[in-house]
N, C-alpha and C positions, 0 to 999 in steps of 0.2 A: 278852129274851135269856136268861130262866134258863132253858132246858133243850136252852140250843143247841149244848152241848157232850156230849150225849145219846150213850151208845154209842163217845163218842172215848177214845182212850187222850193221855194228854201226858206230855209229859218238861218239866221246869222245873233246870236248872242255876242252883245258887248258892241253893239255895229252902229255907237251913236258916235264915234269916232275912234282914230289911227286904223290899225287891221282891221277888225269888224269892219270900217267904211269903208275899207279898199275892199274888202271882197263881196261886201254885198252891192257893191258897184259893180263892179266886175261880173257877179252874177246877172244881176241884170241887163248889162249891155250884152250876155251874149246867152239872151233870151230869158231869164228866169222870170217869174214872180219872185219877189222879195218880201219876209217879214224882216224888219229890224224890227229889234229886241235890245231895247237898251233901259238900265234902272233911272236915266236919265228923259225923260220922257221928251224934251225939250232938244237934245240930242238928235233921240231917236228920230224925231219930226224931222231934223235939220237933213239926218241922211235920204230920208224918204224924197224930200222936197229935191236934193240933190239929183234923184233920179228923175224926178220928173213927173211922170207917167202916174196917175194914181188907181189905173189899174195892176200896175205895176210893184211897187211897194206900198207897204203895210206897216206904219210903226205901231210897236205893242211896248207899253212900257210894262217889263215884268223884273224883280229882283229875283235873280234863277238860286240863290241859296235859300228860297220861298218855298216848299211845292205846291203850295196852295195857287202860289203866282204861274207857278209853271204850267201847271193844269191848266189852270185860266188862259195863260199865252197860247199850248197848243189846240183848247177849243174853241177860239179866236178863232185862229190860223184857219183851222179844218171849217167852220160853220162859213170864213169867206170866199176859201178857196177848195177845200174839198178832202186835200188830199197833202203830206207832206213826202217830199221826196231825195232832198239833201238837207246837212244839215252841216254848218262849220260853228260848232260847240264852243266858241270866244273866251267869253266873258270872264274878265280876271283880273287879279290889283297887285298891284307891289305896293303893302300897307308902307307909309312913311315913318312909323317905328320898327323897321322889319331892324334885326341886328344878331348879333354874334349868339350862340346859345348861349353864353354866360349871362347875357344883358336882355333877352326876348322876355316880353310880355305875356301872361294870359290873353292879352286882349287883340297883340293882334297874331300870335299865333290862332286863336281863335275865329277872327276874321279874314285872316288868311284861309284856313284853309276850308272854312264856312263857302268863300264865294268862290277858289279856285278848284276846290274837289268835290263838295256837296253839290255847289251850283251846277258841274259840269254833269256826275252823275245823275240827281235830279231830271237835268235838261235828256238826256241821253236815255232814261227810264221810260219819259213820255213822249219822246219823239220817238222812241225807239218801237214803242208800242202800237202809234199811229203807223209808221209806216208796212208795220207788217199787216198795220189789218188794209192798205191798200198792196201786199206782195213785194214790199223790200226797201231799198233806199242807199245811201252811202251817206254814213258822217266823219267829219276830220274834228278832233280834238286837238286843244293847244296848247301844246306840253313846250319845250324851253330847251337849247340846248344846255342848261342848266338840271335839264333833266338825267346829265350824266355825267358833267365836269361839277366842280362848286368854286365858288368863291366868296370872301369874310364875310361875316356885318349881314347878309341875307339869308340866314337858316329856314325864318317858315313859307318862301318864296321856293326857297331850294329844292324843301321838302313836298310842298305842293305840285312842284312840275315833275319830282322823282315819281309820285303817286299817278300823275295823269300819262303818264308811259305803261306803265304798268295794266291802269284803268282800260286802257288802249286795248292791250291784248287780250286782257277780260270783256272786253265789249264785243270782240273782234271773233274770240270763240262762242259765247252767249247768243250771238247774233247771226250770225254763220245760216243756223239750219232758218231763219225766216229770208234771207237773202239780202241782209246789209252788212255792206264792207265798214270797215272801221278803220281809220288808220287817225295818225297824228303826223303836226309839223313840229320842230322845235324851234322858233328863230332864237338867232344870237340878239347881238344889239340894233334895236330898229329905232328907229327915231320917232316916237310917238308923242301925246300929252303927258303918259305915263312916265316917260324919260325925261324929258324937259327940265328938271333939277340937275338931272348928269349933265347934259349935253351943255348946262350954263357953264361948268367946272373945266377948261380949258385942259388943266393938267391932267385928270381923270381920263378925256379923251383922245387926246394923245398916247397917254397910255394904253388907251385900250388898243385902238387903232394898230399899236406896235404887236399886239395878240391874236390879229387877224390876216388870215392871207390876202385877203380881198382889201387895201387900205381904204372900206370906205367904209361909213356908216350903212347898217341895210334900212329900207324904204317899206313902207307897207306893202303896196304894191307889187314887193318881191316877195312877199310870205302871199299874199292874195293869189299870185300866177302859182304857187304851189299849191294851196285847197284849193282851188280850180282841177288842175289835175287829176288830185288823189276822190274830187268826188267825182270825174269827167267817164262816161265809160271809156276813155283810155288807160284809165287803171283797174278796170275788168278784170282782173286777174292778181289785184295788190290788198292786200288789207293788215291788220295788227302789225302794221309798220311806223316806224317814227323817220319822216322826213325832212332831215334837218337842213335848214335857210340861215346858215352862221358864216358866212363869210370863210369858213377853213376855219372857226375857233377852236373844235373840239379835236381836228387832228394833230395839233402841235403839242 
């Protein structure tokens, strides 16, 4: 598969690091142009520079729960490079007041699901739009194996990756008659910046680790070899699917 993404343009939301920057590496190394897209603009630079090439990637600093921003990001994109052609729809937060419904905030139920479901729809509205007017495309959204098991303390976390499974299949028939696939990953626990408070917590991961078939923590890298895939024409024939990257979490 390295050069199966030959001639394509991509957009990666949230790709100013952990997943977002493995896959928009990864897009790149096996052929793309890259936008990153991160609200982090500083970030986004870091991953751009990571690739290298500066015909290559593109950072766009946009806040995709914006549309004003989003607009902005995909007529960027198109006035550099012309045309969009995959799209791995990122960008997403586990707020650090996320908590039990007894104890959840307005505010960050609100911010929750402002940047993981408006953001994602948003992005997905005008990407969605661009590429039909160049005859199609493939995006991967990134919904959570959360998005079918639950666990305490994280309800509007919960409740945003429930929605972006769902958003999946509504994208996925929506989109259909212009010729872009839609599909989702859901990873379990990946080791990101996001995580970084868990992963200090010794006993929390050990715990976890006992809930997983796979005793390891997952890697960016193993959610990025997966939207690679699901936007690769070897999934030609795959879409409103959620492919889930959990270690075995959700079978047990």
């Amino acid at each position: 598969m390295k050069s199966s993404f030959a001639g394509k343009v991509a957009i990666v939301t949230g790709a100013g690091s952990g997943i977002g920057r493995a896959t928009a590496e990864a897009l790149a190394e096996h052929g793309a142009q890259v936008a990153i897209v991160d609200r982090d603009e500083a970030a986004a630079a870091t991953t751009a520079r990571s690739i290298g090439e500066s015909d290559r990637a593109l950072a766009v600093r946009a806040d995709t729960s914006c549309e004003s921003d989003v607009a902005a990001m995909v007529a960027r994109i198109r006035e550099a490079w012309g045309r969009v052609d995959v799209l791995h729809n990122h960008a997403g937060i586990l707020h650090p007041a996320d908590a039990s419904i007894l104890d959840i905030s307005e505010e960050a139920i609100d911010a929750t699901l402002n940047t993981n479901v408006k953001g994602q729809m948003l992005v997905a509205k005008h990407v969605g739009r661009a590429m039909a007017s160049n005859g199609g495309g493939a995006i991967v959204n990134t919904a959570s194996d959360l998005s079918l098991i639950a666990l305490p303390g994280v309800c509007a976390y919960i409740t945003s990756k429930a929605a972006i499974a769902g958003l999946t299949r509504a994208m996925a028939a929506d989109l259909a008659p212009h010729g872009i696939r839609v599909n989702a990953v859901g990873p379990g626990f990946i080791s990101t910046r996001m995580t970084a408070a868990l992963e200090a917590n010794q006993e929390i991961m050990d715990g976890m680790r006992q809930t997983y078939l796979i005793k390891d923590l997952g890697r960016p890298a193993d959610v990025a070899a997966a939207v690679l895939y699901l936007l690769s024409d070897q999934a030609r024939f795959v879409t409103g699917t959620l492919l889930l990257v959990d270690g075995g979490h959700t079978v047990q």
